[in-house]
N, C-alpha and C positions, 0 to 999 in steps of 0.2 A: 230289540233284536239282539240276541243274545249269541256267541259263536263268533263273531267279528274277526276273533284273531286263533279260532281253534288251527292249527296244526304248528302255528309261529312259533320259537323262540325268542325270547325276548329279553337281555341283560338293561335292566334299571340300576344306574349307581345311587347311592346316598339316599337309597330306598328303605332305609329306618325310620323316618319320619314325615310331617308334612308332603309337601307336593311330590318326594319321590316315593313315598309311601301309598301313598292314595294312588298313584299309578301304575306299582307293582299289583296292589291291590284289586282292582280295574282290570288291568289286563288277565288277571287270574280266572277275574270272574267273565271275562270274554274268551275264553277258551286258551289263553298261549301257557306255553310252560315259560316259568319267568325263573331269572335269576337274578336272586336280591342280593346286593351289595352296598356294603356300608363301612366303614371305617371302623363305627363302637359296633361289631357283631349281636350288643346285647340288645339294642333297639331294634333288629332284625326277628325279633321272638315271637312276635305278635302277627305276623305274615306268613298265614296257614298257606301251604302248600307250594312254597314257595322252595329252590335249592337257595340255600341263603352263606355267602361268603364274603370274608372279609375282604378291602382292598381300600388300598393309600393310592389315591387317584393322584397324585403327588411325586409317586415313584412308575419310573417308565419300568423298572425289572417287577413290579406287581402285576403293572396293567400289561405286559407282557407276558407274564405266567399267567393268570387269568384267562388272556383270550386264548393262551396254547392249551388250558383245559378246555374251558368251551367247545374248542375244534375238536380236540380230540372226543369228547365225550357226546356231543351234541352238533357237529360238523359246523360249529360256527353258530352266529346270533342272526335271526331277520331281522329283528327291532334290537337298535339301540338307542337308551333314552340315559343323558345326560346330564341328571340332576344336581350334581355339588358343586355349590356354592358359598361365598360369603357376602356377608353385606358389609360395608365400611359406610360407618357415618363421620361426614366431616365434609369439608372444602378442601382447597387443596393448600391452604395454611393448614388442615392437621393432618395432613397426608403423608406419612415419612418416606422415605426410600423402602423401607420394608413393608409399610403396609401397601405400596404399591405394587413393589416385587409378588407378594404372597398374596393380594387380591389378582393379579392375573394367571399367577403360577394356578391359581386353585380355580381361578372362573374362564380361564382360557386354555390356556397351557394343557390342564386336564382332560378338554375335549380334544384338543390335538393328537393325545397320547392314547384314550380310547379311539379315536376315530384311523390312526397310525395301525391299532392291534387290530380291530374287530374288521374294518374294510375288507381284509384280503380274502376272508370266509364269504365276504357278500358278493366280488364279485365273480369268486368262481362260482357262486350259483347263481348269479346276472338279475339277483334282485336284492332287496332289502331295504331299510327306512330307519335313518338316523335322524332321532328327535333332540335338538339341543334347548335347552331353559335357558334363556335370556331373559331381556324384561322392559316392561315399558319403558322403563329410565335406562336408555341405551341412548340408541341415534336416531330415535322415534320422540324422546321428550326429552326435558330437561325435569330433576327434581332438586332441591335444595336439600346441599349436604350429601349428597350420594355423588361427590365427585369420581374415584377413582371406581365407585360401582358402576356409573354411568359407563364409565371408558370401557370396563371390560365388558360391561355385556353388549355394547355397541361392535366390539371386536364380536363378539359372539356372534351378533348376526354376520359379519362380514365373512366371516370362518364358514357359516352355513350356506351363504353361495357360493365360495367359492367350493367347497365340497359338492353344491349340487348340481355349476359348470362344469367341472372337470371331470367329474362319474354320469351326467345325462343321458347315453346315450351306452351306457354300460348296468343298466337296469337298476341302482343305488339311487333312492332321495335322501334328501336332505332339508329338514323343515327347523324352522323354529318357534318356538312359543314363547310369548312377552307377557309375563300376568304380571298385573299392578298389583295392590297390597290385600294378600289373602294370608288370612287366620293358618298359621303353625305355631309350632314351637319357637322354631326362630325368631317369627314376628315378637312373641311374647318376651322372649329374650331380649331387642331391642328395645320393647316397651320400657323393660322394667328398667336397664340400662340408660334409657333416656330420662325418662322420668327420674331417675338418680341423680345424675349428671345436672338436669336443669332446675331439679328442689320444685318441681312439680306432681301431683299427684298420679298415680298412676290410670285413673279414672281420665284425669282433664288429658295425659298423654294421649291415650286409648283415643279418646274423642276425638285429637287433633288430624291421627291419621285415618278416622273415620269423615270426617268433615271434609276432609282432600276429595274424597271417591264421589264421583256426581252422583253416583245412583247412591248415595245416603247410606251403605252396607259397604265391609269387606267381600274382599271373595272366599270361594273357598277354595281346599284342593282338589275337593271332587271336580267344581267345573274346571279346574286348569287337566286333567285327567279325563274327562269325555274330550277334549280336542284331541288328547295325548291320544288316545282308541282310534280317532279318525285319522291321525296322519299316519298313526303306523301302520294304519289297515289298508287295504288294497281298494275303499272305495277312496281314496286320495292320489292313487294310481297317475295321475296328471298332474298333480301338484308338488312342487319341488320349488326348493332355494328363497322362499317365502316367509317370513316372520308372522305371523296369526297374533293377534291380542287380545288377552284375558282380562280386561282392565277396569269393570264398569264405567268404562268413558273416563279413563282419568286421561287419555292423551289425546281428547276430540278437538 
């Protein structure tokens, strides 16, 4: 079924690559007009038909002139989907003060600061759908080594209810999405990183975060992207404040 989201606007951050690329992507091909943003503008190249702009999800005077264009030029976003992220590997013996500061500035802090800009557009037209990426390793599982990752995306979901208590009843949802380990860029980043780090090859790396996933495969960004369609679309219409998992059964 094709059209799902023809007449929505829809701002994707950190839509360069992996999971928020596959969903700018997605919703392109489901009819929305999409606004791809990303930090490195060059990785934004490859996302035909897309208005494509830079933004430091980091600085609140970006993502403030951002949603003042949006409004201005496009009356505001229906869909907004919150892809930037980092991952930190470690416990919380290698956790510093900073990588804890700048893992939640950037995995939390920056939906607050989208979600602060873009709202006010959604509810003067008494609808809209804010999609936030969180992730199994929140307050749904536990993973080794992903301490202070765990923390923020656990805040993530908490951040998603309370967003989708406080706007219920004022036509705005708010969902979130939890995918366990699905094929990007970034994944391969952490591979090669790790498999540095531990003097293992990058082959037996590869395999160990394959061998986690019960169903024997990672995921991909496509499927973290057909949920991304459904929650933004209006057959989700009744769903709100919710965490959905992408996970092949990694948190059964």
């Amino acid at each position: 079924m094709a059209g799902r989201l023809k007449g929505k606007v829809a701002l994707v951050s950190a839509a360069g690559q992996g999971i928020g690329r596959a969903i700018a992507e997605t919703f392109i091909g489901e009819g929305a007009t999409v606004i791809a943003t990303d930090l490195d503008t060059s990785k934004l190249k490859g996302v035909a038909r897309a208005k494509k702009l830079p933004l430091d999800v980091r600085s609140t005077e970006a993502v403030d002139a951002t949603a003042r264009m949006v409004g201005k030029e496009f009356g505001g976003a229906d869909i907004l989907v919150n892809c930037a992220g980092f991952v930190h590997h470690g416990s919380v013996l290698e956790c510093s003060e900073s990588d804890w500061d700048f893992s939640f500035d950037l995995n939390v802090k920056s939906m607050h600061r989208m979600i602060r800009a873009f709202l006010p557009f959604m509810l003067k037209k008494k609808n809209g759908s804010i999609v936030n990426i969180s992730s199994a390793a929140s307050s749904i599982t536990g993973l080794p080594n992903r301490y202070v990752y765990g923390a923020t995306k656990a805040a993530v979901i908490g951040l998603t209810k309370a967003v989708a208590a406080d706007f219920i009843r004022q036509g705005v949802r708010c969902n979130a999405i939890c995918p366990g380990t699905i094929e990007s860029p970034s994944l391969d980043g952490r591979i090669d990183a790790l498999a540095k780090t531990t003097g293992r090859s990058r082959n037996d790396t590869l395999k160990g975060f394959i061998d986690r996933q019960p169903m024997g495969r990672l995921g991909t960004a496509q499927e973290v992207a057909a949920l991304a369609v459904f929650l933004a679309s209006d057959e989700s219409s009744y769903i709100t404040g919710q965490p959905y998992l992408v996970d092949g059964g990694l948190a059964l």
